[in-house]
N, CA, C and O atoms as a GROMACS GRO file, in nm:
protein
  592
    1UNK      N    1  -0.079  -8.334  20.534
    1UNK     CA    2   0.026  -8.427  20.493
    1UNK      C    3   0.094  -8.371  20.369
    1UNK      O    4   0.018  -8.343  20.276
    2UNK      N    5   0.231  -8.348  20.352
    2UNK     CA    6   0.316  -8.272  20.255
    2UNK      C    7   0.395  -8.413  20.208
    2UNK      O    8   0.407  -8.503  20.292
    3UNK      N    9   0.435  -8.427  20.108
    3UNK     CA   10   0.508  -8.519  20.030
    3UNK      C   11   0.702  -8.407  19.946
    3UNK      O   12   0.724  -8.288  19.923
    4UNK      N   13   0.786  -8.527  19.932
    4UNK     CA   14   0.860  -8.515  19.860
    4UNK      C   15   0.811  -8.632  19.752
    4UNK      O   16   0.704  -8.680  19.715
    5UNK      N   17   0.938  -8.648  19.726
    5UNK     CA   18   0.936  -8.763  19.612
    5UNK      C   19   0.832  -8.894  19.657
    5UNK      O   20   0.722  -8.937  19.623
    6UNK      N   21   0.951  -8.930  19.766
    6UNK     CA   22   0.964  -9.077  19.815
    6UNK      C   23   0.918  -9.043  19.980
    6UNK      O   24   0.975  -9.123  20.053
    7UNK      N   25   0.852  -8.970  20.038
    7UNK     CA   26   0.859  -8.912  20.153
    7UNK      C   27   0.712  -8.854  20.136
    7UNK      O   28   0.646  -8.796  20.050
    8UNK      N   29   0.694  -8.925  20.325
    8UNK     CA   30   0.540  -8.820  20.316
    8UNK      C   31   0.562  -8.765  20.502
    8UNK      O   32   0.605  -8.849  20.582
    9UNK      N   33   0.538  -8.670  20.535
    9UNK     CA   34   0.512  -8.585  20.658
    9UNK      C   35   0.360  -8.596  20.717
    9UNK      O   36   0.262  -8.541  20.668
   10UNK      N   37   0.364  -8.680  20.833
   10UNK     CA   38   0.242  -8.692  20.846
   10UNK      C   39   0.222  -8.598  21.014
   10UNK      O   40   0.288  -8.603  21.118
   11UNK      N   41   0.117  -8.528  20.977
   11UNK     CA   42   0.139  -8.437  21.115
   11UNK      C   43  -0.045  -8.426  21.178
   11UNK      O   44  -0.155  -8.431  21.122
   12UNK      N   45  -0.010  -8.412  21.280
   12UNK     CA   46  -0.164  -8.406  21.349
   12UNK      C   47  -0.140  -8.298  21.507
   12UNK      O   48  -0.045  -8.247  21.567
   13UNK      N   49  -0.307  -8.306  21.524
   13UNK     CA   50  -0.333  -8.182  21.638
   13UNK      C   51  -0.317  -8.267  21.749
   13UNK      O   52  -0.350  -8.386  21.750
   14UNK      N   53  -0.262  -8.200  21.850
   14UNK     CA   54  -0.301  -8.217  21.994
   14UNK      C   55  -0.445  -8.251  22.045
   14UNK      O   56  -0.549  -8.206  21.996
   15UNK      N   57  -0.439  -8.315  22.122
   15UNK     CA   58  -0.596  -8.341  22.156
   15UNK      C   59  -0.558  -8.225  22.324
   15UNK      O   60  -0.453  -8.206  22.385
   16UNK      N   61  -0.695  -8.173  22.345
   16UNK     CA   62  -0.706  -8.100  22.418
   16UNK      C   63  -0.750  -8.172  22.551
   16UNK      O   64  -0.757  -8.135  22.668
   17UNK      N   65  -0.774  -8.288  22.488
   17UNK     CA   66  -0.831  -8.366  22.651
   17UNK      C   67  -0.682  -8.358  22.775
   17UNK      O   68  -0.573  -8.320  22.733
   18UNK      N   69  -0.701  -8.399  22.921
   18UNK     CA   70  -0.605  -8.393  23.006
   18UNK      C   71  -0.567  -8.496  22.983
   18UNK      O   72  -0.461  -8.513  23.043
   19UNK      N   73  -0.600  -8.601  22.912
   19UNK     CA   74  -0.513  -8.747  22.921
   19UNK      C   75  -0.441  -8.733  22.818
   19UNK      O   76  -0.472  -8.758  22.701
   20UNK      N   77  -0.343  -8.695  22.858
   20UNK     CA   78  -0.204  -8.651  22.742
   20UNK      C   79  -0.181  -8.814  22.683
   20UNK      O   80  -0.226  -8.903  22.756
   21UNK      N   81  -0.120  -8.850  22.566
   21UNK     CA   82  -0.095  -8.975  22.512
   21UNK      C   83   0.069  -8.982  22.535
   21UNK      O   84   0.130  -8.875  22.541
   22UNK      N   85   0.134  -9.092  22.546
   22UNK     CA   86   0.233  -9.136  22.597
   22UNK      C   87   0.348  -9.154  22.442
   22UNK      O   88   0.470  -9.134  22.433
   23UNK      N   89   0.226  -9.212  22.311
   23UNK     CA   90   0.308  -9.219  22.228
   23UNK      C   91   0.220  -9.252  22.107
   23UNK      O   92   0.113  -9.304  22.139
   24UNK      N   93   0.237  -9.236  21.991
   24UNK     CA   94   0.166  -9.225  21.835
   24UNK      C   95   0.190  -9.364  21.782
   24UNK      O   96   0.305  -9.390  21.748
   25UNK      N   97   0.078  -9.474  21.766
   25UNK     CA   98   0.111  -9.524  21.637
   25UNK      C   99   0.113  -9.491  21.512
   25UNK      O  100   0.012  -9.424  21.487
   26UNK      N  101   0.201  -9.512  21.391
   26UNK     CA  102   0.172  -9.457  21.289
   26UNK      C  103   0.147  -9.579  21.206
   26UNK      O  104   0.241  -9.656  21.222
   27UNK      N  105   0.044  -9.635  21.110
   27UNK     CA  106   0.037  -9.760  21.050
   27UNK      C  107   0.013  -9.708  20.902
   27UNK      O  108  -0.074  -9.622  20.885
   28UNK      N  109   0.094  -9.761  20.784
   28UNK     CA  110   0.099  -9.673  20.654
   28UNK      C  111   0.063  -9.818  20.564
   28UNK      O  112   0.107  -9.928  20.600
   29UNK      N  113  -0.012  -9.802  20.456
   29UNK     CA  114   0.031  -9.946  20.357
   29UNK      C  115   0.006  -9.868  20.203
   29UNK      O  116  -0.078  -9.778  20.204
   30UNK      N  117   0.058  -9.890  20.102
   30UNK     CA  118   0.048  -9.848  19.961
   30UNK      C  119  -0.099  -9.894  19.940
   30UNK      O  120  -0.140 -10.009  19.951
   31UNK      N  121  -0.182  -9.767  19.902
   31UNK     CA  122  -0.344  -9.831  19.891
   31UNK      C  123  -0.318  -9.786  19.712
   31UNK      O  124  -0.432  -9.803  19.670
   32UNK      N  125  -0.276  -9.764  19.651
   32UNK     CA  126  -0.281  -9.748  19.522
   32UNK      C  127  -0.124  -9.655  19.414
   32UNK      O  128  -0.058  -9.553  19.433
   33UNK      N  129  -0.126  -9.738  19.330
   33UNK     CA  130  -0.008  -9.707  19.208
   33UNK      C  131  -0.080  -9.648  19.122
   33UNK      O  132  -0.159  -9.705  19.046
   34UNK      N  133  -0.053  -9.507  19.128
   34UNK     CA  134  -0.152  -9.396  19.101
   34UNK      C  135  -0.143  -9.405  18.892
   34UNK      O  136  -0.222  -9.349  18.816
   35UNK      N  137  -0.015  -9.498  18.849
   35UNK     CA  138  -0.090  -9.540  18.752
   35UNK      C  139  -0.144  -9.610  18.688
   35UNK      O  140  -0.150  -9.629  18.567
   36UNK      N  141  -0.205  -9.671  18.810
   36UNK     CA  142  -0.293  -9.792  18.749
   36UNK      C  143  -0.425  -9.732  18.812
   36UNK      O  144  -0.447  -9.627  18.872
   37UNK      N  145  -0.512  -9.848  18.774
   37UNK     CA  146  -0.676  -9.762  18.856
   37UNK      C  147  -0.690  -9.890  18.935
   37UNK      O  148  -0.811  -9.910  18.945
   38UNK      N  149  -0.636  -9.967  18.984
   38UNK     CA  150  -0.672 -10.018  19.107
   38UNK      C  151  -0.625 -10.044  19.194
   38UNK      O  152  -0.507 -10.071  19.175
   39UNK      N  153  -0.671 -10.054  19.339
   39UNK     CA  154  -0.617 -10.067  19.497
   39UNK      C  155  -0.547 -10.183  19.425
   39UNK      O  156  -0.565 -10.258  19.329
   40UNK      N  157  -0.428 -10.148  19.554
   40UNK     CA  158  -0.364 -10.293  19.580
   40UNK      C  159  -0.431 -10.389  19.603
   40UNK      O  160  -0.536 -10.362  19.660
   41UNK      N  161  -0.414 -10.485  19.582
   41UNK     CA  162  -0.485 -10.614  19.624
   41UNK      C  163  -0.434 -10.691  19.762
   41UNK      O  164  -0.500 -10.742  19.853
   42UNK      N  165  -0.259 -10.676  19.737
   42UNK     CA  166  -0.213 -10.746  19.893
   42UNK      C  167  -0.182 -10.640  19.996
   42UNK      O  168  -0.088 -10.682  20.064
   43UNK      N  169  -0.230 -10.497  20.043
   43UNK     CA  170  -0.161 -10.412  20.073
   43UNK      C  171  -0.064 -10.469  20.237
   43UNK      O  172  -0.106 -10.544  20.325
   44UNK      N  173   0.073 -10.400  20.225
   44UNK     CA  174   0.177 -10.463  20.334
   44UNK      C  175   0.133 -10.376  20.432
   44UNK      O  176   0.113 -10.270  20.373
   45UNK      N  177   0.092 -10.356  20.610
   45UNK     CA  178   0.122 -10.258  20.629
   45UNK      C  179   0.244 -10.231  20.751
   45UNK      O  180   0.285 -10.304  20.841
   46UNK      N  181   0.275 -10.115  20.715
   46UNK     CA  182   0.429 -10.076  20.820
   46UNK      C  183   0.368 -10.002  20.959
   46UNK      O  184   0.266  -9.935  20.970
   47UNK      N  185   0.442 -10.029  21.032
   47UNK     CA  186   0.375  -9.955  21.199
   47UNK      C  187   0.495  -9.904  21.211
   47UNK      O  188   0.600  -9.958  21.175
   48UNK      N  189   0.478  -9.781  21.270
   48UNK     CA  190   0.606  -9.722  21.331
   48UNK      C  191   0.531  -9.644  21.494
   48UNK      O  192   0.415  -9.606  21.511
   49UNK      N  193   0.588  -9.643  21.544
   49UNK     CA  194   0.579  -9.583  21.705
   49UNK      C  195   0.649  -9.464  21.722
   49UNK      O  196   0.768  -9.464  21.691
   50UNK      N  197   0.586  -9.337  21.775
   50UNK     CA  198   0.691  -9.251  21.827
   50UNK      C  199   0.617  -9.165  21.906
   50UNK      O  200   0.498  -9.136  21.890
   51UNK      N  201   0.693  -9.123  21.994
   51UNK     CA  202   0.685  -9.018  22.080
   51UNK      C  203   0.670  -8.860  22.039
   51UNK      O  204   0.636  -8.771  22.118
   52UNK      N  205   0.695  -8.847  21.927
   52UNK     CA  206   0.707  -8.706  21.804
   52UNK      C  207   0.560  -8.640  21.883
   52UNK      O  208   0.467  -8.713  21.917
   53UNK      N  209   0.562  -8.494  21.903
   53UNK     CA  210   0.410  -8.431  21.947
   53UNK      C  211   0.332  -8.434  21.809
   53UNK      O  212   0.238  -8.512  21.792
   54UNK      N  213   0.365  -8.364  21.734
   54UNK     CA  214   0.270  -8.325  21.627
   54UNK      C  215   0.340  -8.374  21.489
   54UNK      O  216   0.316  -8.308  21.389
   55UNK      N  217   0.410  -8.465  21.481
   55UNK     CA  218   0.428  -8.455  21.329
   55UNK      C  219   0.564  -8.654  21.317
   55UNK      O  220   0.616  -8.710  21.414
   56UNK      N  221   0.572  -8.684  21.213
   56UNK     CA  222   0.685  -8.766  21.168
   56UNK      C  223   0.679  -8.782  21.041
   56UNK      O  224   0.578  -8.742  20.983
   57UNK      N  225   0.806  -8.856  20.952
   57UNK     CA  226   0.863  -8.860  20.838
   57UNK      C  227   0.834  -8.968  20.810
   57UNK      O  228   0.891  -9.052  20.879
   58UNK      N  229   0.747  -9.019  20.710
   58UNK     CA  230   0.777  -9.182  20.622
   58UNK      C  231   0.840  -9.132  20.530
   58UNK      O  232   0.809  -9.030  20.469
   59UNK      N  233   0.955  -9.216  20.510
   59UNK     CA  234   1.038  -9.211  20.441
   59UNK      C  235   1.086  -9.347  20.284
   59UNK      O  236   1.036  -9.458  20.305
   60UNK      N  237   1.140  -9.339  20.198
   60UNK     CA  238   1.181  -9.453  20.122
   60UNK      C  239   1.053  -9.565  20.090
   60UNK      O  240   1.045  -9.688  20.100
   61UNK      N  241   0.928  -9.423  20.035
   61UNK     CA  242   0.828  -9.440  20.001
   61UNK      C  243   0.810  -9.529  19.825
   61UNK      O  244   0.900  -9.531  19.742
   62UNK      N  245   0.680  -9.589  19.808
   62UNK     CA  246   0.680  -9.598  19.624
   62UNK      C  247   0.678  -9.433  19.558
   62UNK      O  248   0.599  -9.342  19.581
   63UNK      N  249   0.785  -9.436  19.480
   63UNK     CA  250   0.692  -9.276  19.434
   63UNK      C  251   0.579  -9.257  19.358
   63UNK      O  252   0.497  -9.325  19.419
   64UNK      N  253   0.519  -9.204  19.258
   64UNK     CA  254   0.346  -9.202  19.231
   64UNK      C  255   0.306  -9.242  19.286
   64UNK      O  256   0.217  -9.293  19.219
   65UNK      N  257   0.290  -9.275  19.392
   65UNK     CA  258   0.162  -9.341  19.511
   65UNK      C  259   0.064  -9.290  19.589
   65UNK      O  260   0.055  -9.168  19.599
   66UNK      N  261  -0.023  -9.373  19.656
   66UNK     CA  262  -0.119  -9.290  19.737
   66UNK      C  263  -0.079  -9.374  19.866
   66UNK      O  264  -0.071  -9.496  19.852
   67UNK      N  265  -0.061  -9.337  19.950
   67UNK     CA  266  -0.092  -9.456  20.060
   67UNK      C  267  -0.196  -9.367  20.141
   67UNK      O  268  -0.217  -9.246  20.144
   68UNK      N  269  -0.281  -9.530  20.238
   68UNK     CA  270  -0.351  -9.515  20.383
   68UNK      C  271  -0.276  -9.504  20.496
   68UNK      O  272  -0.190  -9.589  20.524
   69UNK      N  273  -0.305  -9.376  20.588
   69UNK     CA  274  -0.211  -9.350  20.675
   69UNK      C  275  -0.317  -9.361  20.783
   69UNK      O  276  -0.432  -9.332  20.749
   70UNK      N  277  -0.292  -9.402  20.917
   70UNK     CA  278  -0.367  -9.357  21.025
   70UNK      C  279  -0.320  -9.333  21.137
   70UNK      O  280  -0.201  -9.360  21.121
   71UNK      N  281  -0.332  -9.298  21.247
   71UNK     CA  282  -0.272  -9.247  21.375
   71UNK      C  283  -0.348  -9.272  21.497
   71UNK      O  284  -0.464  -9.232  21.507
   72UNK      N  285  -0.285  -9.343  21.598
   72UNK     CA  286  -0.363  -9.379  21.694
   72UNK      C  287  -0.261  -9.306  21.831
   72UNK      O  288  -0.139  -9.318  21.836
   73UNK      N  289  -0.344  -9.231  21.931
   73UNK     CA  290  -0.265  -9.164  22.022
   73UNK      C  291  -0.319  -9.311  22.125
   73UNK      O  292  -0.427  -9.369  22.121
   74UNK      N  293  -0.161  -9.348  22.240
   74UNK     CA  294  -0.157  -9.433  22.325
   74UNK      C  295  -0.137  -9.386  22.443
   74UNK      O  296  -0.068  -9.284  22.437
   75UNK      N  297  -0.172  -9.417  22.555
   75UNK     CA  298  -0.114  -9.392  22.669
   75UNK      C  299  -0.188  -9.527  22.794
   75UNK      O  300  -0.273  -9.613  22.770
   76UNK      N  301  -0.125  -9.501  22.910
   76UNK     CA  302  -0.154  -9.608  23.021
   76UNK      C  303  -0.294  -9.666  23.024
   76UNK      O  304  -0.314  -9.786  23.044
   77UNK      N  305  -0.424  -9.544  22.997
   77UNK     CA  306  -0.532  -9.610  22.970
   77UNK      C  307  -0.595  -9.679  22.852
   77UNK      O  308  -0.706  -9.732  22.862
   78UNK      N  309  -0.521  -9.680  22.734
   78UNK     CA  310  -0.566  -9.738  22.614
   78UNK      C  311  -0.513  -9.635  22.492
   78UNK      O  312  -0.440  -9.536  22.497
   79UNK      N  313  -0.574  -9.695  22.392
   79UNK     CA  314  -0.607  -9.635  22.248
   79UNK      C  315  -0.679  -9.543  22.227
   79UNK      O  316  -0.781  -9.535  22.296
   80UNK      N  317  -0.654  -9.450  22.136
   80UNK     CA  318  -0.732  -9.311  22.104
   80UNK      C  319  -0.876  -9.392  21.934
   80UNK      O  320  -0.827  -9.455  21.841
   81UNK      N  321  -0.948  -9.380  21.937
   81UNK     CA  322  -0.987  -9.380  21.773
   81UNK      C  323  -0.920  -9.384  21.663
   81UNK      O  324  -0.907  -9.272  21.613
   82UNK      N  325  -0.875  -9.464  21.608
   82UNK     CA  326  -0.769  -9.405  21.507
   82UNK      C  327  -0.856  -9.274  21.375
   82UNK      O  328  -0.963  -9.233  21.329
   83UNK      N  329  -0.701  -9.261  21.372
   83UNK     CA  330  -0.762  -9.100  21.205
   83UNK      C  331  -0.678  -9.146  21.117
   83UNK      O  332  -0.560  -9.178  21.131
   84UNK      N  333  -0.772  -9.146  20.988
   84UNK     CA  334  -0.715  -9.217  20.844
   84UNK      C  335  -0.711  -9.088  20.791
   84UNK      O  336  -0.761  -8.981  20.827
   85UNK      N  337  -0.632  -9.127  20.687
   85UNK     CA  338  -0.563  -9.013  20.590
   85UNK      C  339  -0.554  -9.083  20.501
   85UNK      O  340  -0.590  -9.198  20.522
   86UNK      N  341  -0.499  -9.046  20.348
   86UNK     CA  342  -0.426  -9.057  20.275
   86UNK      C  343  -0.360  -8.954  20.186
   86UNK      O  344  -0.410  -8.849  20.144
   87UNK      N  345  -0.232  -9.006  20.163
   87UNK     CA  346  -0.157  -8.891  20.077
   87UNK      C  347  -0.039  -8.982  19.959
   87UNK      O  348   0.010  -9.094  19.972
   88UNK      N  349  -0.023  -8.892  19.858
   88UNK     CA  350   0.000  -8.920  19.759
   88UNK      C  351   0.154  -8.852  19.738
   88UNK      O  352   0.174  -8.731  19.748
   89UNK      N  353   0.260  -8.954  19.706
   89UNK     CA  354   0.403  -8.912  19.699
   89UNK      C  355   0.414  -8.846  19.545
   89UNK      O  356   0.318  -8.860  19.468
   90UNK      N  357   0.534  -8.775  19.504
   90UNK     CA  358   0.521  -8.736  19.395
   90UNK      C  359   0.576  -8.822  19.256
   90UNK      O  360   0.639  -8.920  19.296
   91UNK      N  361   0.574  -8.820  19.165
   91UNK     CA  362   0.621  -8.879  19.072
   91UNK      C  363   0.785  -8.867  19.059
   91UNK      O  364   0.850  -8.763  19.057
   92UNK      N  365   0.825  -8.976  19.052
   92UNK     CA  366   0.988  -8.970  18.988
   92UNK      C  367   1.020  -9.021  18.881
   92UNK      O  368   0.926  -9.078  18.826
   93UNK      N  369   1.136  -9.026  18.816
   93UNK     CA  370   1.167  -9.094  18.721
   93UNK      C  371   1.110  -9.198  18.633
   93UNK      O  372   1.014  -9.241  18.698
   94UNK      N  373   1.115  -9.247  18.550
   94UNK     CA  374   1.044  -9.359  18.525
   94UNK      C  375   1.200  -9.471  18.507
   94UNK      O  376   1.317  -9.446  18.478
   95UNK      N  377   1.121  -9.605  18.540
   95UNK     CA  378   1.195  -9.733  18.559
   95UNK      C  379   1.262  -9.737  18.427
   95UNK      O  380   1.224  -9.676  18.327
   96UNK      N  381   1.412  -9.848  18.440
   96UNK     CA  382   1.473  -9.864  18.320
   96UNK      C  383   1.372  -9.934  18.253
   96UNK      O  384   1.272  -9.997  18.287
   97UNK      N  385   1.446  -9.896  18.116
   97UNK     CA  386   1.340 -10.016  17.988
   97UNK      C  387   1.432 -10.143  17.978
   97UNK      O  388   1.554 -10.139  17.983
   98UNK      N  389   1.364 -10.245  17.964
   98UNK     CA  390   1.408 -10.373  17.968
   98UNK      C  391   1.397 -10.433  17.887
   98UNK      O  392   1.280 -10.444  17.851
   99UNK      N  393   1.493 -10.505  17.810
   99UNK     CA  394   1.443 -10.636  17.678
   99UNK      C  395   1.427 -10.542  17.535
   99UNK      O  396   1.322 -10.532  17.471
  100UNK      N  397   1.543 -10.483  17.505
  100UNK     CA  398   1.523 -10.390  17.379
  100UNK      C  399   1.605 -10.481  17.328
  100UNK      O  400   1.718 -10.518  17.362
  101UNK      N  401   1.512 -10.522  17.216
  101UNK     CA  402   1.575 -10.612  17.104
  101UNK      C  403   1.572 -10.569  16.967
  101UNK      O  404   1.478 -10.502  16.926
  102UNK      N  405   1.674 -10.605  16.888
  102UNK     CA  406   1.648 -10.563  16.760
  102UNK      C  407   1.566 -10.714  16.683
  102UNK      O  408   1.573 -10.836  16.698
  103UNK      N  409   1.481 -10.606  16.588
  103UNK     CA  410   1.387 -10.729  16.471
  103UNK      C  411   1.439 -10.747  16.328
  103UNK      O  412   1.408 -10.662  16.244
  104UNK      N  413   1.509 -10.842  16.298
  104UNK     CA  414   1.610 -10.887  16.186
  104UNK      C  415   1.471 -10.841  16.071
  104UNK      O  416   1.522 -10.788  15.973
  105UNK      N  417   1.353 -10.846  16.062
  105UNK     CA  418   1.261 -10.853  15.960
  105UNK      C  419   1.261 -10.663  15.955
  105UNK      O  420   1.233 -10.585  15.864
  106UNK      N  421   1.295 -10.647  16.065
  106UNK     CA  422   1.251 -10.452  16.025
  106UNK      C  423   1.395 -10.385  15.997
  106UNK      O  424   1.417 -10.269  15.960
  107UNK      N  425   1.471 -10.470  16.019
  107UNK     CA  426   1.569 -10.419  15.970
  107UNK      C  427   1.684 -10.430  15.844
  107UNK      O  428   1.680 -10.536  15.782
  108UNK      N  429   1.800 -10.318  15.792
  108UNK     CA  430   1.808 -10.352  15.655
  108UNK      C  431   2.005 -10.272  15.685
  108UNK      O  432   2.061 -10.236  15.788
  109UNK      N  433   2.038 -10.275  15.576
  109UNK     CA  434   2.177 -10.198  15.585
  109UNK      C  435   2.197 -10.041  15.637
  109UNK      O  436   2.291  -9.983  15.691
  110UNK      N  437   2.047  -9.995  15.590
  110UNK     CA  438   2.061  -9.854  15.616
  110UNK      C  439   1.957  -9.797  15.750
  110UNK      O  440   1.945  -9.680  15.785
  111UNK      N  441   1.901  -9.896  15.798
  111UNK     CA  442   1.757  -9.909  15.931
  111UNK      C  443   1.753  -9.981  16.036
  111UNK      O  444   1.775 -10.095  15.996
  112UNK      N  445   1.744  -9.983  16.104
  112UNK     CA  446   1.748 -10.074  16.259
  112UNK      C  447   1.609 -10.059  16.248
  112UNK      O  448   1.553  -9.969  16.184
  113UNK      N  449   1.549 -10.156  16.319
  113UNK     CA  450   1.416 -10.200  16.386
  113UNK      C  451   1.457 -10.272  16.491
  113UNK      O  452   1.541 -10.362  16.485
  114UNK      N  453   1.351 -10.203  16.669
  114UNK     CA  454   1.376 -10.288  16.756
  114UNK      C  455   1.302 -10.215  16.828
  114UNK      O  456   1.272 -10.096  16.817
  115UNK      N  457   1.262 -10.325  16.932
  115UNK     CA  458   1.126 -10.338  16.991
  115UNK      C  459   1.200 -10.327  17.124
  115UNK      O  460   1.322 -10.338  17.129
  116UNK      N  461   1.107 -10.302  17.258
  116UNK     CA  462   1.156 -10.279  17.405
  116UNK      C  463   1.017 -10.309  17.462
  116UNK      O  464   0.921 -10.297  17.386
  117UNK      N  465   0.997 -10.348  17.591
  117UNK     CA  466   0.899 -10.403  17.650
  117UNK      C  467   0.871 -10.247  17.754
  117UNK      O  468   0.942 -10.174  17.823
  118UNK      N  469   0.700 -10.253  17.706
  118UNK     CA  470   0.678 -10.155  17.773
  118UNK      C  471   0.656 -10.123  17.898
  118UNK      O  472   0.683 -10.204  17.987
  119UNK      N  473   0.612 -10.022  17.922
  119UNK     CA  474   0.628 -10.012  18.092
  119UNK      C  475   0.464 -10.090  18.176
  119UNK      O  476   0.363 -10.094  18.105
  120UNK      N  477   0.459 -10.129  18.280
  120UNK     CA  478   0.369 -10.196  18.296
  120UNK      C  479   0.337 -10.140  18.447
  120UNK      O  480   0.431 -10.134  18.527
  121UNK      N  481   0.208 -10.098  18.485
  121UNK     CA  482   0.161 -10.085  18.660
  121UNK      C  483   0.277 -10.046  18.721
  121UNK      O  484   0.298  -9.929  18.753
  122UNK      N  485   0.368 -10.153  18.744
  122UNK     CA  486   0.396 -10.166  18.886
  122UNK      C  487   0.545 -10.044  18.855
  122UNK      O  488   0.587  -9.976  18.949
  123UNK      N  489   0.611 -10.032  18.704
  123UNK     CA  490   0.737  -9.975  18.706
  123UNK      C  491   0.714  -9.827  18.677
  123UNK      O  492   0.809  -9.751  18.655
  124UNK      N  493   0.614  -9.796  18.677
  124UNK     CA  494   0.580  -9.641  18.591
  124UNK      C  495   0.602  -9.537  18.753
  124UNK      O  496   0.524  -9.547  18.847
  125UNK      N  497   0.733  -9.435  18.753
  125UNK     CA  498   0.677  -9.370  18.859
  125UNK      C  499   0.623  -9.248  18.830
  125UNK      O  500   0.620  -9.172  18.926
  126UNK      N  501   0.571  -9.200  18.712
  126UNK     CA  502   0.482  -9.090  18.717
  126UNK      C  503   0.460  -9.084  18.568
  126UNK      O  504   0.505  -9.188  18.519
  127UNK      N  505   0.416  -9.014  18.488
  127UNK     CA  506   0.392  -8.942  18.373
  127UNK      C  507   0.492  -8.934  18.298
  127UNK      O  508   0.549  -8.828  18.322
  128UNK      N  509   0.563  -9.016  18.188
  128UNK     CA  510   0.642  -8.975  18.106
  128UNK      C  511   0.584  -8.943  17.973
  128UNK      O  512   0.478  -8.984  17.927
  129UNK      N  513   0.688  -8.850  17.909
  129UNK     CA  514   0.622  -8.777  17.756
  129UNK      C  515   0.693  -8.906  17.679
  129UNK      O  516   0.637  -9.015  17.676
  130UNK      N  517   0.780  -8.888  17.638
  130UNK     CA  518   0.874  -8.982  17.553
  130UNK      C  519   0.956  -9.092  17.541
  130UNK      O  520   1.002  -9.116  17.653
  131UNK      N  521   0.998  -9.173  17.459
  131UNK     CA  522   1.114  -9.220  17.483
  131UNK      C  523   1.225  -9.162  17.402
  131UNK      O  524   1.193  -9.080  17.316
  132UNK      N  525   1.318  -9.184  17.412
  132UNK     CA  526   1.464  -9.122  17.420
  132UNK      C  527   1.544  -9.226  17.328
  132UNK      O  528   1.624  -9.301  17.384
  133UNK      N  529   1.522  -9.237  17.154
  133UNK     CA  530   1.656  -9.350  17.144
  133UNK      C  531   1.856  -9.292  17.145
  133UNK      O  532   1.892  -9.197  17.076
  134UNK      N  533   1.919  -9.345  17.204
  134UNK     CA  534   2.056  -9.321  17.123
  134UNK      C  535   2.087  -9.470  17.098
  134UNK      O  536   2.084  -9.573  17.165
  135UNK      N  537   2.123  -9.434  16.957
  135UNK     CA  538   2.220  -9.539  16.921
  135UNK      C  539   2.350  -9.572  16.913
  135UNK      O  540   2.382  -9.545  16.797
  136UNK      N  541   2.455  -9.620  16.976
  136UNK     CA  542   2.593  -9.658  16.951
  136UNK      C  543   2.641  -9.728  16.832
  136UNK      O  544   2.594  -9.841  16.818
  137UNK      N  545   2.737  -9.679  16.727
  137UNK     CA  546   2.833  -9.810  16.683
  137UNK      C  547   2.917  -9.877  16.775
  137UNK      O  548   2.968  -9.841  16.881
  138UNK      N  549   2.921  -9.986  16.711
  138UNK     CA  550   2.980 -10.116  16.774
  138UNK      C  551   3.158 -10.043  16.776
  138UNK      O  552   3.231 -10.024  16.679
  139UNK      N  553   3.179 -10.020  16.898
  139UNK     CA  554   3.318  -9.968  16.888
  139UNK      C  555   3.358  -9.829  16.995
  139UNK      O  556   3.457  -9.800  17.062
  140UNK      N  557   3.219  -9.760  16.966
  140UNK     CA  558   3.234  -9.630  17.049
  140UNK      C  559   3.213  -9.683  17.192
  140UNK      O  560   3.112  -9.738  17.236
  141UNK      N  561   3.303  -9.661  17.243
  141UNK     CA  562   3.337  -9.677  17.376
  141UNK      C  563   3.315  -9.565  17.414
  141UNK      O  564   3.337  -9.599  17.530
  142UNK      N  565   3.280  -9.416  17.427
  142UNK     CA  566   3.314  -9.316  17.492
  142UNK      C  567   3.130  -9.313  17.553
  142UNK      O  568   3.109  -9.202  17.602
  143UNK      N  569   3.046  -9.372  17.557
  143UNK     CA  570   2.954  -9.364  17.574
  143UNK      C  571   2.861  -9.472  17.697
  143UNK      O  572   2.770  -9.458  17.779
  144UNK      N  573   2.961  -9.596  17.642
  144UNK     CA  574   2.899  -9.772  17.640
  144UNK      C  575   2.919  -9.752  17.815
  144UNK      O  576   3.019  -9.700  17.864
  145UNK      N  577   2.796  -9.805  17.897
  145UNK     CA  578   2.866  -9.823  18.021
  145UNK      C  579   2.991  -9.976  18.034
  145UNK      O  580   3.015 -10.074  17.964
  146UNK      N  581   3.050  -9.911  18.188
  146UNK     CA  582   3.140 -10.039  18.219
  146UNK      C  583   3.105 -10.180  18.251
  146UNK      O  584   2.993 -10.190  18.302
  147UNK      N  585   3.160 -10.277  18.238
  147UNK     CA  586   3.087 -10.357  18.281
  147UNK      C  587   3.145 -10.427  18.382
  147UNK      O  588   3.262 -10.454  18.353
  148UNK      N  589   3.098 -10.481  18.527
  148UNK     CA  590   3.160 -10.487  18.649
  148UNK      C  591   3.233 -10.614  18.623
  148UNK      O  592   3.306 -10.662  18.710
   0.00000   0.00000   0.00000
């Protein structure tokens, strides 16, 4: 199983038996937010069906994640055993910061003080080093986004 970002490739062998399978379930659910340390608690899971021989795309994945993948080959006489996997998408970006306020007590004529709510489980998509301040004066437009 190979990953992009948001994307995992899930591929498997042929079975050598003569009862060829007709078609693949694929059943995926997020088993863990690789930065937190625990399983999901409600995990959703997605089924997809296909006819693909050896391989398909989940796509518009969580990124840092791990998910449980498994594969069940179908055909006229039944179900194959299913085969579990799991694989882990890669880290992207991290989520906007939200609720950056300035603190009238930390601040003075020549200092700003202001606080931002940190990142929590569910918004972190991988490893960030820093945060990043810029500050605007009240006026510079060449920077400020638009507002719809």
């Amino acid at each position: 199983m190979s990953s992009l970002t948001t994307q995992i490739e899930v591929s498997w062998e042929l079975s050598s038996s003569l009862c060829s399978p007709d078609y693949y379930i694929i059943r995926y659910s997020l088993y863990q937010k690789l930065a937190c340390q625990s399983p999901e608690t409600t995990p959703t899971e997605f089924e997809v069906n296909t006819n693909a021989k050896q391989f398909n795309n989940l796509v518009e994945l969580e990124p840092y994640s791990r998910y449980k993948i498994t594969v069940t080959a179908v055909n006229g006489a039944g179900q194959s055993e299913l085969t579990i996997g799991y694989s882990d998408t890669r880290p992207g970006p991290p989520s906007n910061i939200t609720n950056v306020r300035v603190n009238p007590e930390r601040t003075s004529p020549t200092r700003l003080g202001f606080t931002w709510q940190p990142f929590n489980c569910r918004n972190v998509n991988g490893v960030f080093w820093y945060y990043f301040t810029r500050i605007y004066k009240d006026g510079d437009r060449s920077n400020t986004p638009t507002h719809q």
